[in-house]
N, CA, C and O atoms as a Tripos MOL2 file, in Angstrom:
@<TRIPOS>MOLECULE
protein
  292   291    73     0     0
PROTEIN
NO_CHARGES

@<TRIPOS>ATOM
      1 N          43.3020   89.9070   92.5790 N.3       1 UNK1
      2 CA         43.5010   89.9090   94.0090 C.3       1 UNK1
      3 C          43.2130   91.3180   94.5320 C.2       1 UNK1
      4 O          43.7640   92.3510   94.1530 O.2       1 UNK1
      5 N          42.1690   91.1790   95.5530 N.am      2 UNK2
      6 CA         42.1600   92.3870   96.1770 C.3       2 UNK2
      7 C          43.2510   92.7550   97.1860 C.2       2 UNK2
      8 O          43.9630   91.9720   97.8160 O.2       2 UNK2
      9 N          43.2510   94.4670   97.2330 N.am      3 UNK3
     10 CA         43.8660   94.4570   98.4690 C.3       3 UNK3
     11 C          43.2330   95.2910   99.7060 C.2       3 UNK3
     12 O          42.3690   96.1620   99.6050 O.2       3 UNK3
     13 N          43.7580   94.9050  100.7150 N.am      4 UNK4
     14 CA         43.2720   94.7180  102.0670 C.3       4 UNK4
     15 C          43.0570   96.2610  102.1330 C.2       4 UNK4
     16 O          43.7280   97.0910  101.5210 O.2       4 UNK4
     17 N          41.9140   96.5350  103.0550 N.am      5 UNK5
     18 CA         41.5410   97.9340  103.2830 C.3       5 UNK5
     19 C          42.4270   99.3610  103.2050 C.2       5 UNK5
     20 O          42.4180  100.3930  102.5340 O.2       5 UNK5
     21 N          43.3130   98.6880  104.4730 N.am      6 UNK6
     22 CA         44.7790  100.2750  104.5520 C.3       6 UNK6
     23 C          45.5780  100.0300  103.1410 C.2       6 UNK6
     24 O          46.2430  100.8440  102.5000 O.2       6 UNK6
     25 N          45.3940   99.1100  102.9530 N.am      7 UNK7
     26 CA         46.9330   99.2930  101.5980 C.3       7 UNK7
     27 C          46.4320   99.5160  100.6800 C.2       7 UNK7
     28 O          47.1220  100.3600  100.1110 O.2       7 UNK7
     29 N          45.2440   99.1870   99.8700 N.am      8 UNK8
     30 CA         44.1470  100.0250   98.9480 C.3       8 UNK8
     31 C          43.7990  101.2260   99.0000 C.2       8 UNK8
     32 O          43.5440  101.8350   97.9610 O.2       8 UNK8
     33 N          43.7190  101.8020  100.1990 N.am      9 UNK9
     34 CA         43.7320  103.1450   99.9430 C.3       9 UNK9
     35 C          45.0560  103.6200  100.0890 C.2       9 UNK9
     36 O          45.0700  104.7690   99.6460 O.2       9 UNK9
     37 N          46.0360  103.3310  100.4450 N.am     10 UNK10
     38 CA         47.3960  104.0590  100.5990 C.3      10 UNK10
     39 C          47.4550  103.7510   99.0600 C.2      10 UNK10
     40 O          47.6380  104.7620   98.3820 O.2      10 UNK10
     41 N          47.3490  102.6780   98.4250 N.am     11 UNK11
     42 CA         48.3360  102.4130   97.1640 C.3      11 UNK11
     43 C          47.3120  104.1010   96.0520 C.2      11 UNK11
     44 O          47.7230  104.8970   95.2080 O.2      11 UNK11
     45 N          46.2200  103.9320   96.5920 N.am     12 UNK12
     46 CA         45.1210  104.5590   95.8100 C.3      12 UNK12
     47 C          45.3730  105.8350   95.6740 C.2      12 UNK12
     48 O          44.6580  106.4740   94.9020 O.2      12 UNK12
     49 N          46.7430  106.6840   96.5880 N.am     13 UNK13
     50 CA         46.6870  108.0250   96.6890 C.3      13 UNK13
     51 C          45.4900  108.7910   97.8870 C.2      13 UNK13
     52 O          45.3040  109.9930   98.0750 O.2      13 UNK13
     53 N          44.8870  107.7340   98.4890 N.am     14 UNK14
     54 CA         44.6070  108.3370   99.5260 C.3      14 UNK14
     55 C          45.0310  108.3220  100.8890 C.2      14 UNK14
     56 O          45.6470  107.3640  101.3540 O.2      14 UNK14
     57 N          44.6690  109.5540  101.6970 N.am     15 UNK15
     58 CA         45.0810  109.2690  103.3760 C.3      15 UNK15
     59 C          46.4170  109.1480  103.1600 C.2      15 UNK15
     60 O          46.6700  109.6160  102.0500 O.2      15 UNK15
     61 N          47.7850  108.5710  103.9260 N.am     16 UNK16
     62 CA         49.0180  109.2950  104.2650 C.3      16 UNK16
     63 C          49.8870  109.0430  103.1640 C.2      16 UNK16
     64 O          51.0500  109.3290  103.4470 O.2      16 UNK16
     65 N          49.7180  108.5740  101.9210 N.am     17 UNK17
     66 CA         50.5980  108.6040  100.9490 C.3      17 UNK17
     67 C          51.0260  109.4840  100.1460 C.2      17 UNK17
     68 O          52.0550  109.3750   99.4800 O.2      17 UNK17
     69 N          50.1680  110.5480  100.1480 N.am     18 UNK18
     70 CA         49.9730  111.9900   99.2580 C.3      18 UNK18
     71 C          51.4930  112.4600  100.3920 C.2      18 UNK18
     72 O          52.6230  112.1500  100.0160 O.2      18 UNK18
     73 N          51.3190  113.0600  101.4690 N.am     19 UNK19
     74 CA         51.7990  113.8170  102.5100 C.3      19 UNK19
     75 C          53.2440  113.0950  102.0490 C.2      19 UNK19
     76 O          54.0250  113.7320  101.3420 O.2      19 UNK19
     77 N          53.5340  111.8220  102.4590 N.am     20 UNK20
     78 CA         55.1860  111.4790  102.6410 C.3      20 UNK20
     79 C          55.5050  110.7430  101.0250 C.2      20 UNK20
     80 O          56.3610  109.8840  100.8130 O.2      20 UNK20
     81 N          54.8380  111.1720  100.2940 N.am     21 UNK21
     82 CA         55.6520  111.2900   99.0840 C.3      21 UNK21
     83 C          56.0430  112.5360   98.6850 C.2      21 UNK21
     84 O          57.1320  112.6960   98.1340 O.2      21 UNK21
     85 N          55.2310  113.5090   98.9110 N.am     22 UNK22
     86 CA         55.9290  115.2490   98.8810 C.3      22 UNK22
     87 C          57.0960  114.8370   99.7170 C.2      22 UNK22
     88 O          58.2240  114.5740   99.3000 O.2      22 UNK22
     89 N          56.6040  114.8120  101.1600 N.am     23 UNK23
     90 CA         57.8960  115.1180  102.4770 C.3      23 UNK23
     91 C          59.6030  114.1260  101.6610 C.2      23 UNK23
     92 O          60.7980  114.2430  101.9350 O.2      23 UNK23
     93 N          58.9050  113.2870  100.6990 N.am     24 UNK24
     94 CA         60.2420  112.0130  100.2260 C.3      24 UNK24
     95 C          60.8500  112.9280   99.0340 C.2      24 UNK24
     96 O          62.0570  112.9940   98.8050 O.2      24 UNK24
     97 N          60.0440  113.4920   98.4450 N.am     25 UNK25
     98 CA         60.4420  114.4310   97.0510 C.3      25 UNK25
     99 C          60.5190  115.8550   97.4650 C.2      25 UNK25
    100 O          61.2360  116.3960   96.6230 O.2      25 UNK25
    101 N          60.2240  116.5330   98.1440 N.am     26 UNK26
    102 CA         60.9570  117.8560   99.2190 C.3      26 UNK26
    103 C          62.4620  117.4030   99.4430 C.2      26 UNK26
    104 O          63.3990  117.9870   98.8990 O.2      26 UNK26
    105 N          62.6390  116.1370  100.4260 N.am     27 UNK27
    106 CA         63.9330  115.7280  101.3790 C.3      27 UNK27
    107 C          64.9720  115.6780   99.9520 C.2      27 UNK27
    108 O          66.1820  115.9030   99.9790 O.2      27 UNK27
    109 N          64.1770  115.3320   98.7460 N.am     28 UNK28
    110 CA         65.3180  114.5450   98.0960 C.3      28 UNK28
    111 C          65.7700  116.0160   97.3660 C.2      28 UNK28
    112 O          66.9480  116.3700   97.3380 O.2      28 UNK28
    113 N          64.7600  116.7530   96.8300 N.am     29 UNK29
    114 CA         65.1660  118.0900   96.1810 C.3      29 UNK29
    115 C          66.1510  118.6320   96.9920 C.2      29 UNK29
    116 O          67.2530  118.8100   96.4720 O.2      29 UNK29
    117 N          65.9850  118.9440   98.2020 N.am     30 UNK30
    118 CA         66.7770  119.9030   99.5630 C.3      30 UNK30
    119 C          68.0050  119.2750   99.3060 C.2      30 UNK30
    120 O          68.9330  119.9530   98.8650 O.2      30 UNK30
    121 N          68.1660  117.8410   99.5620 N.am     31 UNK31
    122 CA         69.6920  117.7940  100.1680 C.3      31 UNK31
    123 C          70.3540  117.5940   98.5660 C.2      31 UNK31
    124 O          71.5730  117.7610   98.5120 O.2      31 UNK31
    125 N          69.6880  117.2670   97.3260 N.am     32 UNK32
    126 CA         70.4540  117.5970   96.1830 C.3      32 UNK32
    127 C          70.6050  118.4490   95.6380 C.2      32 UNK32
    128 O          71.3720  118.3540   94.6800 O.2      32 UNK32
    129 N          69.8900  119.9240   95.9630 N.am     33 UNK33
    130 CA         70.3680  121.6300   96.1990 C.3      33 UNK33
    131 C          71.4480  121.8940   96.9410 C.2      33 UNK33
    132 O          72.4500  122.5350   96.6230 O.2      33 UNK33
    133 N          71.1420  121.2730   98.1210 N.am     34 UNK34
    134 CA         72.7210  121.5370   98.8460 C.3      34 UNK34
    135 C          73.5660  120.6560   98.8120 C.2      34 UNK34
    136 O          74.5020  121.0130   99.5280 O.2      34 UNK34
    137 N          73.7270  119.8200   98.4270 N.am     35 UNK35
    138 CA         74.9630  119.0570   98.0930 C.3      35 UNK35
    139 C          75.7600  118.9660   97.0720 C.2      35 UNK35
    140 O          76.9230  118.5860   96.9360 O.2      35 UNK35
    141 N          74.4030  119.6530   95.8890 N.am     36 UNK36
    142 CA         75.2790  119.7240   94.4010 C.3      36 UNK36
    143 C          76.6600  120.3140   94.3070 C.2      36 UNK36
    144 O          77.4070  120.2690   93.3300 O.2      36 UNK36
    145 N          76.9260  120.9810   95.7030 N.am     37 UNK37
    146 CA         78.2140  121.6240   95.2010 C.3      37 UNK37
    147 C          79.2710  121.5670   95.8530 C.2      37 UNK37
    148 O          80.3150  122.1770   95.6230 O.2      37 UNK37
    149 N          78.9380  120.4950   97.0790 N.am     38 UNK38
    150 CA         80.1820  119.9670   97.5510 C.3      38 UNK38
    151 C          80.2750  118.9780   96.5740 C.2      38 UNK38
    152 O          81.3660  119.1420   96.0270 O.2      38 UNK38
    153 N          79.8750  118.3350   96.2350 N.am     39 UNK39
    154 CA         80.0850  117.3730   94.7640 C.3      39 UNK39
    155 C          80.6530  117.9830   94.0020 C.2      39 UNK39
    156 O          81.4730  117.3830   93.3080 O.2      39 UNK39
    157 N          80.4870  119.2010   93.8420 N.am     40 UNK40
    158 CA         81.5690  119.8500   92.1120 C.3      40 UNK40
    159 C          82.4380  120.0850   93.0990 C.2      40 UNK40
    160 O          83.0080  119.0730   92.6890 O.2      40 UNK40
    161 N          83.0170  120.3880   93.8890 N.am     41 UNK41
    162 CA         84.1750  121.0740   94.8310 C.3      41 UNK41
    163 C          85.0960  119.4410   95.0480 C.2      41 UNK41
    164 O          86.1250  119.0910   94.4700 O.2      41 UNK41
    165 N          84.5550  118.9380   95.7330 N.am     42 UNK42
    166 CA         85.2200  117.6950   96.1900 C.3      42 UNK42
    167 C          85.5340  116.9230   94.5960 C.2      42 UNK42
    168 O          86.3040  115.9620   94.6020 O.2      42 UNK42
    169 N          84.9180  117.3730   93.2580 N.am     43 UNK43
    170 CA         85.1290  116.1420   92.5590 C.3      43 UNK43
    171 C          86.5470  115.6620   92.3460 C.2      43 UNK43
    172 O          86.8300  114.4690   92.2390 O.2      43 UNK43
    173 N          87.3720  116.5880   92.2930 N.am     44 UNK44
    174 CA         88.5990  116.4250   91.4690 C.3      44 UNK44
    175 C          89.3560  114.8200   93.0510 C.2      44 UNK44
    176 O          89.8440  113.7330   92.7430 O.2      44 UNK44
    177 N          89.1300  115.3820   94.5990 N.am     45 UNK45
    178 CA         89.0340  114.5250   95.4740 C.3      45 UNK45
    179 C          88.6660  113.2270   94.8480 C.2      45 UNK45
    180 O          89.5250  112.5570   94.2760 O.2      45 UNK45
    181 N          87.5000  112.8660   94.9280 N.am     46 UNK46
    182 CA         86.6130  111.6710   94.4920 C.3      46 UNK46
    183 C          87.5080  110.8300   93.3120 C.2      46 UNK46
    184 O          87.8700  109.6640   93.4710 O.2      46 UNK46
    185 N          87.7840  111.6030   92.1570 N.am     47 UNK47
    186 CA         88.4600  111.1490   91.0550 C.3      47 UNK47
    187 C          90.0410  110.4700   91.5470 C.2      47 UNK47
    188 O          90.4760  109.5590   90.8430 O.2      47 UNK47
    189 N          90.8670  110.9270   92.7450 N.am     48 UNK48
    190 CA         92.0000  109.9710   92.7560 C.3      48 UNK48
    191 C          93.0770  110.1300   91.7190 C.2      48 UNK48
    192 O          93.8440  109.3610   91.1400 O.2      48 UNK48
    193 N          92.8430  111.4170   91.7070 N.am     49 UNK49
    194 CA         93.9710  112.1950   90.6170 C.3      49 UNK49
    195 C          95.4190  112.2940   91.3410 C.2      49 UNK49
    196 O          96.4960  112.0570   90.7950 O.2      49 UNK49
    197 N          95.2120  112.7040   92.7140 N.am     50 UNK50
    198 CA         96.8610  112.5620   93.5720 C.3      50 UNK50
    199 C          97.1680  111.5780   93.9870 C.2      50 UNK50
    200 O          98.3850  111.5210   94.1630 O.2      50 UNK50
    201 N          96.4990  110.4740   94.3220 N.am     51 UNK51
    202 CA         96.6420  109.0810   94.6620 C.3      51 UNK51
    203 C          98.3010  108.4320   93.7330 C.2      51 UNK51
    204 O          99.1070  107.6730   94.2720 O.2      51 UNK51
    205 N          98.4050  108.8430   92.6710 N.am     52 UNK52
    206 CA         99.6640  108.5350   92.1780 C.3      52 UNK52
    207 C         101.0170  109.3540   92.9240 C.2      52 UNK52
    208 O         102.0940  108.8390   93.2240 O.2      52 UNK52
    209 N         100.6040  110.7550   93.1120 N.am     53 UNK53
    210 CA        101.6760  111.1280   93.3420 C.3      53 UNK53
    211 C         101.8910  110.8410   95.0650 C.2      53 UNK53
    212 O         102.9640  110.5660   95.6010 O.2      53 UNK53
    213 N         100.8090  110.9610   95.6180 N.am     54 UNK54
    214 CA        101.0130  110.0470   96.8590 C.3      54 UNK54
    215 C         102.3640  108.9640   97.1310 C.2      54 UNK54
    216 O         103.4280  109.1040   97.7350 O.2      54 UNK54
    217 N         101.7270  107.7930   96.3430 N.am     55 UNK55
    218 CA        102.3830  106.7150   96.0490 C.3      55 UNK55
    219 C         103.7000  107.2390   95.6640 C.2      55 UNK55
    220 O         104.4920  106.7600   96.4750 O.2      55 UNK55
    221 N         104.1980  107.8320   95.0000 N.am     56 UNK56
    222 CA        105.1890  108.2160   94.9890 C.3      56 UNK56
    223 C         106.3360  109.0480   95.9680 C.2      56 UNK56
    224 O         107.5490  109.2520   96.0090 O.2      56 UNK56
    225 N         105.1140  109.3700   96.7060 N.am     57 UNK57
    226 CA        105.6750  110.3330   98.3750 C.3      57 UNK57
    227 C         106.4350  109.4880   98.7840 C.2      57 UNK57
    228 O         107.6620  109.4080   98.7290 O.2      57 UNK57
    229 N         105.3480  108.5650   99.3880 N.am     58 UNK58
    230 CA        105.5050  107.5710  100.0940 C.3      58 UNK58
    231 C         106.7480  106.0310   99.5770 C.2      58 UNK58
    232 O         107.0990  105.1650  100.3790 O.2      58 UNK58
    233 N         107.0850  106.0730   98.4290 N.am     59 UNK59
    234 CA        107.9410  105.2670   97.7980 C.3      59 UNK59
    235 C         109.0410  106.2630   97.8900 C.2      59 UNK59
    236 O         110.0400  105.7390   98.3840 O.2      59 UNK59
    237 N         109.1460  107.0480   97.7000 N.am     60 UNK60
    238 CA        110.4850  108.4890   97.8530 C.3      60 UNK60
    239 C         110.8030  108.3990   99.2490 C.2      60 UNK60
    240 O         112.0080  108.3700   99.5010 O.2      60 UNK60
    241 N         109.6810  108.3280  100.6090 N.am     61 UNK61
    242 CA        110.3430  108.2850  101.6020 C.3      61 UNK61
    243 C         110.6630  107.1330  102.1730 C.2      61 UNK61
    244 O         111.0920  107.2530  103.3210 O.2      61 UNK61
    245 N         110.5790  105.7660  101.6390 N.am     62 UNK62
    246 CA        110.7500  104.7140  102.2880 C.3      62 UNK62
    247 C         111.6770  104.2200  101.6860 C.2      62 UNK62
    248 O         112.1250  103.1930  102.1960 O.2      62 UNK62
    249 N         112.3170  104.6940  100.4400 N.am     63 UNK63
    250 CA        113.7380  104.6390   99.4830 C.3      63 UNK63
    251 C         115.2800  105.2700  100.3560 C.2      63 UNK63
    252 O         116.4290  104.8310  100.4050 O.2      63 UNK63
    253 N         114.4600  106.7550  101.0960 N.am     64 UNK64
    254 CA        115.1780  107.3290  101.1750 C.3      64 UNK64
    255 C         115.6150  106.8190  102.5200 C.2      64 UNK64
    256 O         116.7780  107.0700  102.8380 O.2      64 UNK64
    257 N         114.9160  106.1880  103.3020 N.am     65 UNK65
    258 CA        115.7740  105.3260  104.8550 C.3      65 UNK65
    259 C         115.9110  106.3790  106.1300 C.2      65 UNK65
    260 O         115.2480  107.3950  106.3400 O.2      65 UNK65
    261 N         116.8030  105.9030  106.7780 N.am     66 UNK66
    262 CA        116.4170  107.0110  108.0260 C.3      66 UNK66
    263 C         119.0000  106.7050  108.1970 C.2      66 UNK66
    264 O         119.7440  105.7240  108.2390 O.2      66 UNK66
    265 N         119.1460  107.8340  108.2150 N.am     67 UNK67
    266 CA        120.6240  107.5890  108.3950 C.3      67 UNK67
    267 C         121.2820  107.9170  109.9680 C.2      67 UNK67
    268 O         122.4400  108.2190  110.2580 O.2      67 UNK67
    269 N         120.0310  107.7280  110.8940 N.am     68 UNK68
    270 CA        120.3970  108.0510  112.3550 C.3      68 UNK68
    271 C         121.0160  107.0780  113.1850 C.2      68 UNK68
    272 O         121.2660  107.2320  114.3800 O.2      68 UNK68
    273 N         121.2920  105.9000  112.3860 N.am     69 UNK69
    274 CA        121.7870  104.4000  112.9310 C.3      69 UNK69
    275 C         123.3680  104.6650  111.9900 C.2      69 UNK69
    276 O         123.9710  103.7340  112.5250 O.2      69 UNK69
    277 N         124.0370  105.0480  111.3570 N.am     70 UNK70
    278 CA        125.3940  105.6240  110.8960 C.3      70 UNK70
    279 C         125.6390  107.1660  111.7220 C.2      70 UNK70
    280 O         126.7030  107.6880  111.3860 O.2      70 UNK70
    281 N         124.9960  107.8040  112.5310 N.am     71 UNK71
    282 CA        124.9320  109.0150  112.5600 C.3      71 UNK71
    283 C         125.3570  108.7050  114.1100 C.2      71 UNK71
    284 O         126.0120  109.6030  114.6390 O.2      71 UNK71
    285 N         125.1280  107.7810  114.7510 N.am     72 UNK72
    286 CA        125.4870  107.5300  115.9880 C.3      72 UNK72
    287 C         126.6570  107.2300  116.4340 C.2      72 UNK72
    288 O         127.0740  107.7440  117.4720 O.2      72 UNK72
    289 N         127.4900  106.2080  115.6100 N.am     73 UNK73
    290 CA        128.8890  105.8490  116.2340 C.3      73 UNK73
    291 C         129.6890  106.9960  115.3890 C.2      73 UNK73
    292 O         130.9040  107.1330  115.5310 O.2      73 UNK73
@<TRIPOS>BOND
     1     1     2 1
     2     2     3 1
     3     3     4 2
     4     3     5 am
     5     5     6 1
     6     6     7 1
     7     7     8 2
     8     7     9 am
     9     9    10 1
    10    10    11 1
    11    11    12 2
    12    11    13 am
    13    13    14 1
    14    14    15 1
    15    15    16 2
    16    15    17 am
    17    17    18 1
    18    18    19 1
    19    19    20 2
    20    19    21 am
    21    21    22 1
    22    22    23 1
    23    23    24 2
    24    23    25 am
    25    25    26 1
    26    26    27 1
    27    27    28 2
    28    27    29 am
    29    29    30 1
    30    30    31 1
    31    31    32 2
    32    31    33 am
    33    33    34 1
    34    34    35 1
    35    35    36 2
    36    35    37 am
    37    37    38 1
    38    38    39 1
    39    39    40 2
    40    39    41 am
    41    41    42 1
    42    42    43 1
    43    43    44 2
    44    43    45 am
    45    45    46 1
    46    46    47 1
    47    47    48 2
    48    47    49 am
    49    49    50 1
    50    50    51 1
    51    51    52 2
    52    51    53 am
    53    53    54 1
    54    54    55 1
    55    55    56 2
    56    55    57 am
    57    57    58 1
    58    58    59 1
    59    59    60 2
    60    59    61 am
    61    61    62 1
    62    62    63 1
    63    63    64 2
    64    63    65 am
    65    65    66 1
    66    66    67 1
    67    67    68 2
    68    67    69 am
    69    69    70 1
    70    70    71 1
    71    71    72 2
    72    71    73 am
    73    73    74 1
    74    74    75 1
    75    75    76 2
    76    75    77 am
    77    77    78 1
    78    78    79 1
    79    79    80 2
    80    79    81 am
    81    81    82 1
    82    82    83 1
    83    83    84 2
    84    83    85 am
    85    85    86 1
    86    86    87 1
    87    87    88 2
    88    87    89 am
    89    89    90 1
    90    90    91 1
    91    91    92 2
    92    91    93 am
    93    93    94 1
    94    94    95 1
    95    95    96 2
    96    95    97 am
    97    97    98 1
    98    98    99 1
    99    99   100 2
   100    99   101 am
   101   101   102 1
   102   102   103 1
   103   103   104 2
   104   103   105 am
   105   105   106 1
   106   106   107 1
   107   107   108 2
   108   107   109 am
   109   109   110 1
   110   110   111 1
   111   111   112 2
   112   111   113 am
   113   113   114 1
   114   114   115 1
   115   115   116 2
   116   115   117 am
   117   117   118 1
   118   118   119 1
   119   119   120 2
   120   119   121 am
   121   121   122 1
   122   122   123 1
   123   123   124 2
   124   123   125 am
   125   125   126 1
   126   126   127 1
   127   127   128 2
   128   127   129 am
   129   129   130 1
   130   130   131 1
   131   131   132 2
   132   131   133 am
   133   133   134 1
   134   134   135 1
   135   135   136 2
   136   135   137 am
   137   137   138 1
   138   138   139 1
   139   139   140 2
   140   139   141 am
   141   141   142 1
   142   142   143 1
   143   143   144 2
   144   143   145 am
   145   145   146 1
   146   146   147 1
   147   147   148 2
   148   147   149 am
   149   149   150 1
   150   150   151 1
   151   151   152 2
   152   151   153 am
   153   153   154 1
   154   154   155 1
   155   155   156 2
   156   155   157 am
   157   157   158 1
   158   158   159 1
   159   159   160 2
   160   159   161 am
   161   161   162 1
   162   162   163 1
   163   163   164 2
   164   163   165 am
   165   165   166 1
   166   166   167 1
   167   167   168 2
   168   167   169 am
   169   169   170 1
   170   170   171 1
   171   171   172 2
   172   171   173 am
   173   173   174 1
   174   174   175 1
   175   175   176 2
   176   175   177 am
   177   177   178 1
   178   178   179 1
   179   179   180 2
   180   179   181 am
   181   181   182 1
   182   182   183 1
   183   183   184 2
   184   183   185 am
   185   185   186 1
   186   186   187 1
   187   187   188 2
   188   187   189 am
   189   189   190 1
   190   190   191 1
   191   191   192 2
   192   191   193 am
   193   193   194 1
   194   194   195 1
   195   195   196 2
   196   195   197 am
   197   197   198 1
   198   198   199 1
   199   199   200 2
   200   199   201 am
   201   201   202 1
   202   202   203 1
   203   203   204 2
   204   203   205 am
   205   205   206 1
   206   206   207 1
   207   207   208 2
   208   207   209 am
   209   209   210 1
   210   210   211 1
   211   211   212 2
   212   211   213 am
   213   213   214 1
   214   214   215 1
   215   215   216 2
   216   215   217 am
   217   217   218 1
   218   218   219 1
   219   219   220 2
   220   219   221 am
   221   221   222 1
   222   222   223 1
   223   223   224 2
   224   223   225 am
   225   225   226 1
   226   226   227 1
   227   227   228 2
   228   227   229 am
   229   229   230 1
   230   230   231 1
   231   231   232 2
   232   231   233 am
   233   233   234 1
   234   234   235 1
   235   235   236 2
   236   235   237 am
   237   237   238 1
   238   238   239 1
   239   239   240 2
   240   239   241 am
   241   241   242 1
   242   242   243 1
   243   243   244 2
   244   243   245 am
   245   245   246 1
   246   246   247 1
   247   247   248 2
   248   247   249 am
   249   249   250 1
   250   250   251 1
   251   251   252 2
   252   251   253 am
   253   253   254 1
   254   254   255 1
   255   255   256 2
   256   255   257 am
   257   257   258 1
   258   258   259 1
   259   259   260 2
   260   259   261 am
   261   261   262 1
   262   262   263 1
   263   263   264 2
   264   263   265 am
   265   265   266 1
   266   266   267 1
   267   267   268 2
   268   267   269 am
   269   269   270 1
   270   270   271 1
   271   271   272 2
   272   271   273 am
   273   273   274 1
   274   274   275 1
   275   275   276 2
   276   275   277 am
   277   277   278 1
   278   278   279 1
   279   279   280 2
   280   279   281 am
   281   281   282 1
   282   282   283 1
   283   283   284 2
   284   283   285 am
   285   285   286 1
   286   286   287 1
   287   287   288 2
   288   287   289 am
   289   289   290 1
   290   290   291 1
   291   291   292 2
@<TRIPOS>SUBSTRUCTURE
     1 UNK1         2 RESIDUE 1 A UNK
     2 UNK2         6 RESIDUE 1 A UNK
     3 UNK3        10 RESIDUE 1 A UNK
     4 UNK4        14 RESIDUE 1 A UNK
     5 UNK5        18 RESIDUE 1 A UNK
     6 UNK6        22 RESIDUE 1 A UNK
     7 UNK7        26 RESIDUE 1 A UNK
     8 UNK8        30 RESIDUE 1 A UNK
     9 UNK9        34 RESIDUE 1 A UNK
    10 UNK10       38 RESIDUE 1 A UNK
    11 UNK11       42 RESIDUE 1 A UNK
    12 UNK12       46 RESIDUE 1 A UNK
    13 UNK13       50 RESIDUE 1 A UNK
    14 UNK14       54 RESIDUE 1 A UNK
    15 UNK15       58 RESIDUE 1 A UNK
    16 UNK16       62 RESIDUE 1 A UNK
    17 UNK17       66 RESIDUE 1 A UNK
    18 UNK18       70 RESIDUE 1 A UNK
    19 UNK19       74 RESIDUE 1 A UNK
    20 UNK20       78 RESIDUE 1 A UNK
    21 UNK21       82 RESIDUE 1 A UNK
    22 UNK22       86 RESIDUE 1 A UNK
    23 UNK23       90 RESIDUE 1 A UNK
    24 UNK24       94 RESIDUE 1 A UNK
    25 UNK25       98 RESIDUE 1 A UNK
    26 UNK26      102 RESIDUE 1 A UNK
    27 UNK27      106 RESIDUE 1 A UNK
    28 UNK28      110 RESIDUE 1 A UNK
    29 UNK29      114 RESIDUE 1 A UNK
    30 UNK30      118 RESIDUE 1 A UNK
    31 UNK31      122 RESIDUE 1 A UNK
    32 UNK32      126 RESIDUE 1 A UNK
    33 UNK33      130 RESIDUE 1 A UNK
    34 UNK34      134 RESIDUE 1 A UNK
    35 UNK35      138 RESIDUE 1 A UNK
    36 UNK36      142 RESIDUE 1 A UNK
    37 UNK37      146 RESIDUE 1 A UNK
    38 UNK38      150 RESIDUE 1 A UNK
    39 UNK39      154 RESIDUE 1 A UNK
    40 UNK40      158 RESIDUE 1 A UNK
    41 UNK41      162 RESIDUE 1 A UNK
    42 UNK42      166 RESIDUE 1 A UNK
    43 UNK43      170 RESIDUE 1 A UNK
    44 UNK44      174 RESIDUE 1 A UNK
    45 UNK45      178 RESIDUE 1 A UNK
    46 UNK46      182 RESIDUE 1 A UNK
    47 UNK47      186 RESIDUE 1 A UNK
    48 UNK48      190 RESIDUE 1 A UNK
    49 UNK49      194 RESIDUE 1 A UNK
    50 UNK50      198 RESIDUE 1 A UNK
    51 UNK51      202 RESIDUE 1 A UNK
    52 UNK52      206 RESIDUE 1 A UNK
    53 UNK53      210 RESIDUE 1 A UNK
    54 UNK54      214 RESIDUE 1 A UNK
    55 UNK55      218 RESIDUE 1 A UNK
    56 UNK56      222 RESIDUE 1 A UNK
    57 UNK57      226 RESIDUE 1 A UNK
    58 UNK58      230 RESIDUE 1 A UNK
    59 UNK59      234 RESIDUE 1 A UNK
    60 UNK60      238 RESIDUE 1 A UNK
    61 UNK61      242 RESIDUE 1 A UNK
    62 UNK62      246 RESIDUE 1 A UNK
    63 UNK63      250 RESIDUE 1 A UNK
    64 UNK64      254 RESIDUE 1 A UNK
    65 UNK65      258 RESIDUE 1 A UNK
    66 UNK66      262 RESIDUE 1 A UNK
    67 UNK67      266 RESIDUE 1 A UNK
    68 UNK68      270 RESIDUE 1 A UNK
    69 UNK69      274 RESIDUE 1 A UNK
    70 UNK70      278 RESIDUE 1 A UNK
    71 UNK71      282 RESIDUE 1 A UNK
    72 UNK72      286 RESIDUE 1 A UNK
    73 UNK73      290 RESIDUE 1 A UNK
């Protein structure tokens, strides 16, 4: 099967496929240079390492009640 004029030469490496596969492999290098390191910074975040002790905040303060309804009369 042939293919049709524009997509034969795009698939072929000619005319605008050269240009926005750099501009796609530039974009992707750039923002994974700069992002690599909010990724190491944020990881320990991501991982859900305090998420327990959270849960435990939050079970500590809903144990502990509110004593402003005895505190009144």
């Amino acid at each position: 099967m042939a293919w049709p004029g524009w997509a034969g030469a795009r698939l072929n490496g000619e005319g605008v496929v050269q240009p926005v596969v750099l501009l796609v492999l530039i974009t992707l290098a750039v923002s994974h240079w700069l992002l690599e390191p909010v990724v190491q910074v944020l990881q320990p975040f991501f991982l859900l390492n305090w998420l327990p002790w959270v849960f435990l905040g939050v079970g500590l303060w809903l144990l502990a009640g509110d004593d402003s309804q005895n505190s009144a009369r």
